[in-house]
C-alpha positions in Angstrom: 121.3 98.2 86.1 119.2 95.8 83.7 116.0 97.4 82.3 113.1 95.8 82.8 111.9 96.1 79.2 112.6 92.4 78.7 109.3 92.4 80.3 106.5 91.1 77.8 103.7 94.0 78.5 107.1 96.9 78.4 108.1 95.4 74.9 106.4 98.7 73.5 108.0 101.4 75.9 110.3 103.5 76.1 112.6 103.7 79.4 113.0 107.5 81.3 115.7 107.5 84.3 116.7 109.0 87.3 120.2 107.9 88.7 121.2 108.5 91.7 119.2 111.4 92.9 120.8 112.4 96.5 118.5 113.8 99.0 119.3 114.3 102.3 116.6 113.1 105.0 115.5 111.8 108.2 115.5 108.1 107.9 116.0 105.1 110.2 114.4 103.4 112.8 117.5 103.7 115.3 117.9 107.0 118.1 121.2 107.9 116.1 119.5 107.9 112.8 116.6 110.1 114.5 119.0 112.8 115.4 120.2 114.1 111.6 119.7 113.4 108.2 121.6 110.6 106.2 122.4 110.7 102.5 120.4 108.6 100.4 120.6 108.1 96.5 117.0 107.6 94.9 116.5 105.8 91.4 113.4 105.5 89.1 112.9 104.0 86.1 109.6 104.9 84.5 107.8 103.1 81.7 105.9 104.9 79.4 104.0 103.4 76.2 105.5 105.0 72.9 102.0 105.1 71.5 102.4 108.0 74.8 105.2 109.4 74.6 106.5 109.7 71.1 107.1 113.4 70.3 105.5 114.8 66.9 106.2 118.2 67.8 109.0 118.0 69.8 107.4 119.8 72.6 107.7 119.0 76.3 104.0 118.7 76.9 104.0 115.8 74.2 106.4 113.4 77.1 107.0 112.8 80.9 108.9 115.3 82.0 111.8 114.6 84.1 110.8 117.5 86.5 108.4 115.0 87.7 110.1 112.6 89.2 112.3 115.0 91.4 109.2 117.2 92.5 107.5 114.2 93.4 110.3 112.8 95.3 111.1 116.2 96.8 107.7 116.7 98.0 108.1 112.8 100.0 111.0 113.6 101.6 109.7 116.8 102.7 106.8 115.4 104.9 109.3 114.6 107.7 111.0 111.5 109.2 110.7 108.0 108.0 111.4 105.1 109.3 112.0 102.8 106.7 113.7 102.5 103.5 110.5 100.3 102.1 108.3 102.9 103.2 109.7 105.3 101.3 110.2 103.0 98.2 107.0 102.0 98.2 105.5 105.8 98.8 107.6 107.0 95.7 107.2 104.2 93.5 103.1 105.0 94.3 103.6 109.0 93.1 105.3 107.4 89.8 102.4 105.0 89.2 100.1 107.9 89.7 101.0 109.3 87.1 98.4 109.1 84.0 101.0 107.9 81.4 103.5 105.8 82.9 102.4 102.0 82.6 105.5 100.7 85.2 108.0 101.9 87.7 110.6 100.9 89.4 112.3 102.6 92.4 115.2 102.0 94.2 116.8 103.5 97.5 120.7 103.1 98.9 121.8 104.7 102.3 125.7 104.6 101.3 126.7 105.9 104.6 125.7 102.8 106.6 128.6 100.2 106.8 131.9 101.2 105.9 132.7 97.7 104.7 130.4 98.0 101.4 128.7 100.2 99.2 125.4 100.8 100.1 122.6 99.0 101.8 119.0 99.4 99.8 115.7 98.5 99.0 113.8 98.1 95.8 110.4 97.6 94.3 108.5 97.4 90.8 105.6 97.9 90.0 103.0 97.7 86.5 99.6 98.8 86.5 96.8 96.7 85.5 97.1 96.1 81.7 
């Protein structure tokens, strides 16, 4: 996966991950899909400006927890069915954004259950808040 810190604006920021985060949830816009959950594997990459996230004290408060991005994603998932794969892209890569220290985000989303004659099928989106 290439990092997006090649980006001008990221140049001073350091890079926290999520890979592959498995939730099971109701997703799809077909009858069968409606009927059970599917396996889908979630991945975030938050951007955070060092000036922001450069422990002194090596204390927890001092960066973004990882925590955050689960519980965040966790909650999403919880609110019930969903459609689409953008949808939910775009609602998780909104909770990351929200967040008062990340600068960017980027989320993706893979149903790997779909086709048996590849991977994964997925969506994803970036996003950089007003500099």
């Amino acid at each position: 996966m290439q990092s997006s810190l090649a980006h001008p604006a990221l140049l001073a920021c350091r890079r926290l991950f999520l890979r592959n985060y498995e939730v099971w949830i109701n997703i799809g816009v077909h009858d069968f899909e409606k009927r059970g959950e599917q396996r889908v594997l979630i991945n975030v990459d938050l951007y955070i400006p060092l000036a922001e996230s450069t422990p002194t004290q090596d204390e927890l408060s001092e960066v973004v927890d990882y925590d955050f991005m689960r519980r965040s994603i966790s909650e999403r998932v919880s609110q019930g069915h969903i459609h689409l794969q953008e949808t939910l892209c775009d609602d998780v890569l909104k909770l990351m954004l929200a967040h008062p220290r990340v600068k960017a985000a980027r989320v993706s989303t893979e149903k790997p259950d779909v086709y048996p004659d590849c991977e994964s099928v997925g969506v994803e989106v970036f996003g950089i808040k007003d500099l």
